[in-house]
N, C-alpha and C positions, 0 to 999 in steps of 0.2 A: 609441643603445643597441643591443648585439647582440642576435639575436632569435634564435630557431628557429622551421622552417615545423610546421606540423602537421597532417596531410591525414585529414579524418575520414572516416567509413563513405560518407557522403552525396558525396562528394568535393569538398567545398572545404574550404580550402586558408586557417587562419588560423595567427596572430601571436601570441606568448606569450612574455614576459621570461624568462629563467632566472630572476633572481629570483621575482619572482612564483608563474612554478609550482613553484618548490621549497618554498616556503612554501604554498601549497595542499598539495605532496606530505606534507606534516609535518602538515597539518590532517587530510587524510582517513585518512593514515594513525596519527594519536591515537584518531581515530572508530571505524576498523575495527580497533584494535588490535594495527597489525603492517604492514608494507610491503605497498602496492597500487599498480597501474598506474592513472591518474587518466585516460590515454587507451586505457587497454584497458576500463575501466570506460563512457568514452563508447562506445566500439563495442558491448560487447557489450547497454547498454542500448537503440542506435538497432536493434541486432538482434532484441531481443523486441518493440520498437514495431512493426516489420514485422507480427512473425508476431503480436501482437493485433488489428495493422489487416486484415489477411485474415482473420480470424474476425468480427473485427466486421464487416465487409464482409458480408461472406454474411450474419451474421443481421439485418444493417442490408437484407437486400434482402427478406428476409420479413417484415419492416415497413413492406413501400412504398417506404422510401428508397431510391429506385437512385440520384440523381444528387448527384456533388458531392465532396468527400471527405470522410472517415471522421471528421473532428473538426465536420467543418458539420455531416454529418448528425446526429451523436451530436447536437451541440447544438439543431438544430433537434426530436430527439425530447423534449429536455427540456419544450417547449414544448405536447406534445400532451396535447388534457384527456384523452385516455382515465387517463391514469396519474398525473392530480391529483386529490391532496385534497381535500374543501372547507375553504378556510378560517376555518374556529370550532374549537368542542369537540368539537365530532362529529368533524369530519374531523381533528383529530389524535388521539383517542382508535383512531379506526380505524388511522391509518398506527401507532401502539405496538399494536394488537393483531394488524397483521399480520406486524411483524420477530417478536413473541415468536411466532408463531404456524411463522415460518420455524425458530427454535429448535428450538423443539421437533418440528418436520418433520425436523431433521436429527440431532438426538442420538440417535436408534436406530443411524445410521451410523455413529457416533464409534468404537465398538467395534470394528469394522476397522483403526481408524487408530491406538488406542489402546491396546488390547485391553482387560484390566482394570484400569487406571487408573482413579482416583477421578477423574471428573468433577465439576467443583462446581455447583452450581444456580446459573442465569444468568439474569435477564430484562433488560428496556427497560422504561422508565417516562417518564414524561411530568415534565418540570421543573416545580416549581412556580410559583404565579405569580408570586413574589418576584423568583427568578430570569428570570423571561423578561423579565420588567417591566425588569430593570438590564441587559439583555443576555449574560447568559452562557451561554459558548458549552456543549459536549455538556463532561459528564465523568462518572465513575466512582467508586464507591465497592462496597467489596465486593460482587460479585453482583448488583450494577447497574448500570447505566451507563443515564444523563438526557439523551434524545437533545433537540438543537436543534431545535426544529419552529416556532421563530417566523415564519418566513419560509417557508411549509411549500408555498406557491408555486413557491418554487426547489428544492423537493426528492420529484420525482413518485416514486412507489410505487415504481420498477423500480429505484431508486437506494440504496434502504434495508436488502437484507437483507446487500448485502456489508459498510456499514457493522454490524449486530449481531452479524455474524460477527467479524470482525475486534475491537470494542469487546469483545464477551462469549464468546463458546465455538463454536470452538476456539481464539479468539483470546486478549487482554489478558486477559481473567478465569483461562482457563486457565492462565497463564503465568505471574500472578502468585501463584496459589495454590503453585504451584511451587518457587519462585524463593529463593535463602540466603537470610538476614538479614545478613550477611555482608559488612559495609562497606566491605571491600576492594575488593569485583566491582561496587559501583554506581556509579564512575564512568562502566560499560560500561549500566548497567540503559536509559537513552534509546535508542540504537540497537539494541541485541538486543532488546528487547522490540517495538520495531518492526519489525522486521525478521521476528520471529514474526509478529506481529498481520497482517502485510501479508501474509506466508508462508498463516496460517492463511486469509484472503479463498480462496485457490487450492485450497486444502486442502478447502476445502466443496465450490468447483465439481468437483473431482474426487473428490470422494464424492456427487456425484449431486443437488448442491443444485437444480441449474438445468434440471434434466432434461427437464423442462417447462414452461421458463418462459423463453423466447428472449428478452425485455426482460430477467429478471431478471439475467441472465446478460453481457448489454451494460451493466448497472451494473455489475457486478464487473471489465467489462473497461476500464471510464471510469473507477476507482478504479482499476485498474491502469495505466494509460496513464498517469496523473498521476502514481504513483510515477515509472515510469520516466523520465518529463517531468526529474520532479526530477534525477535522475541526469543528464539531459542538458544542465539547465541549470545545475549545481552543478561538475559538472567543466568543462562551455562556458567557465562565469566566471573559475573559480580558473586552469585550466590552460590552456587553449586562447585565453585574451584577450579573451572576449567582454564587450562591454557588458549591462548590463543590459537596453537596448531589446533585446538582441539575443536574451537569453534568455529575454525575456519572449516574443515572438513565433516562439521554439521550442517554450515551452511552450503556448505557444494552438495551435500547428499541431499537435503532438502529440495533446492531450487537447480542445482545441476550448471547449469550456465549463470555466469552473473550477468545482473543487468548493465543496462549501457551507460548509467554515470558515474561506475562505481567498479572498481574491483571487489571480489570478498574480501581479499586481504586489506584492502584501504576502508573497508567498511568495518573489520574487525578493530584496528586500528581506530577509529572514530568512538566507537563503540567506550573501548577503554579511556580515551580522553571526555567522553559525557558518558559515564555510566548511569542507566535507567531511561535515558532519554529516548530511545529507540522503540525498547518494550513498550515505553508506557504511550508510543504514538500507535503502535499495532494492537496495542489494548484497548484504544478507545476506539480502534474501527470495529473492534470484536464487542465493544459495547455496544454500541450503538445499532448496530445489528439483532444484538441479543432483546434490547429495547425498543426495538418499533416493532407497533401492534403487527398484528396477524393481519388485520382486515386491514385489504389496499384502503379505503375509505375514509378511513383515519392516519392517512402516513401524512398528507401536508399539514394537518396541527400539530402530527408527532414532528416533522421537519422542521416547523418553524417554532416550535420550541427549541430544537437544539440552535437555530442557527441567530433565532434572534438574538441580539445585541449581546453577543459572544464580542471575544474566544471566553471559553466558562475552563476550568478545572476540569480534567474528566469525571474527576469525584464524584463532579457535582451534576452531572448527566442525568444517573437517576431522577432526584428530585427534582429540574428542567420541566420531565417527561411526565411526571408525578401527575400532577393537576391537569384534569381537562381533559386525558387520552385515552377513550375506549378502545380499553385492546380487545 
């Protein structure tokens, strides 16, 4: 069968069917609502993986860690007790009163980003024991969100506040207080609202979340590595020919440790049953980024253009942002 070569960021050099990747090209771009380059998408995700690995780097050396790369290290910090819980009641009552505690550390700052916007009241809370007993994982219901602490082992302090960013405010909560009822636009509501929630994780660190708090700040950027991971093993598979061994040990060298809902290999796996679906949620946190102005001054019209009477197409992002926003 004919092939094409296809030479990524990193420079090698793989094999991908026409067909195949045209039917990837028709998945990602169902996901992102509109034509996307599926290997412009692989580069420019292996490009933010750089520029998180140098930041992690440096705060990875004011933790001791000098030696090794940035995904060993990463993982190897999961392991230190300074930044474990105990595991009973105690120690997960403490880890829910410090994400609300981040909360509310950072909604004085929102108003920058938002200006007068109705912000909604958000916490974290502890599952019940029903739940933890059958296994279920984190989820949400209005102004809450039930984080997973059964395993609380695998999930030290410095890991937690980008997830109740992103679950509650200025993330999912926010977003979906927002959002139409409007059953046309939910076939789009999975990737844009991810795409927010992922967007919002950034959104804190650059309103001052982490300001002092060098670990905490190395979680948001291992919860960012992983999006990207995804992008790189989403488009590696559909477009570029990669095996699944192949993406899985993209994404371990990326992100190092997986995160806590997810295996790589159960996330590779997914991956293949919705191809483009993953990429095109990490592309529109990396839009949406690349689109809001320069000047803090103008980010809540640039805000409430994206978020008003969503979920929108990522496509359609641009033009959202279009009218009205001096950057």
């Amino acid at each position: 069968m004919w092939t094409r070569r296809t030479v990524l960021a990193s420079g090698a050099a793989l094999l991908a069917t026409p067909a195949a990747a045209a039917d990837y090209g028709e998945a990602l771009a169902r996901a992102w609502g509109g034509p996307v380059s599926a290997t412009a998408a692989h580069r420019e995700a292996l490009a933010e993986v750089r520029r998180l690995r140098d930041r992690a780097d440096r705060l990875l050396h004011g933790q001791g860690l000098e030696q090794g790369t940035v995904a060993g290290r990463i993982a190897a910090l999961f392991a230190d007790p300074r930044f474990l819980y105990p595991d009973d009641d105690a120690g997960r009552d403490q880890a829910v009163a410090a994400m609300n505690a981040r909360l509310a550390a950072l909604r004085p700052r929102l108003a920058r980003a938002f200006g007068d916007l109705a912000i909604p009241e958000a916490q974290v809370r502890r599952m019940s024991p029903a739940d933890a007993a059958r296994g279920r994982g984190g989820y949400r219901d209005p102004g809450v969100y039930y984080v997973d602490l059964k395993a609380i082992g695998e999930r030290p302090g410095w890991t937690l506040p980008s997830v109740a960013f992103h679950e509650t405010v200025p993330g999912h909560a926010l977003q979906a207080a927002l959002q139409s009822a409007d059953p046309a636009k939910q076939p789009y509501l999975g990737v844009y609202s991810e795409a927010w929630a992922t967007y919002a994780e950034q959104l804190a660190a650059d309103l001052g979340a982490y300001a002092d708090d060098p670990p905490g700040e190395l979680g948001y950027l291992h919860w960012r590595l992983f999006r990207m991971a995804r992008i790189v093993a989403d488009t590696g598979q559909g477009a570029l020919g990669w095996t699944a061994d192949r993406a899985v040990a993209a994404m371990r060298d990326i992100q190092g440790r997986a995160v806590a809902f997810t295996t790589i290999e159960a996330d590779i796996a997914r991956m293949r049953q919705s191809p483009g679906v993953y990429a095109a949620q990490g592309l529109g946190a990396l839009s949406i980024s690349r689109l809001r102005p320069r000047r803090p001054a103008a980010w809540p019209q640039f805000h409430a253009s994206i978020l008003a009477d969503g979920p929108w197409p990522c496509s359609m992002l641009p033009r959202r942002v279009a009218k009205g926003v001096s950057r």
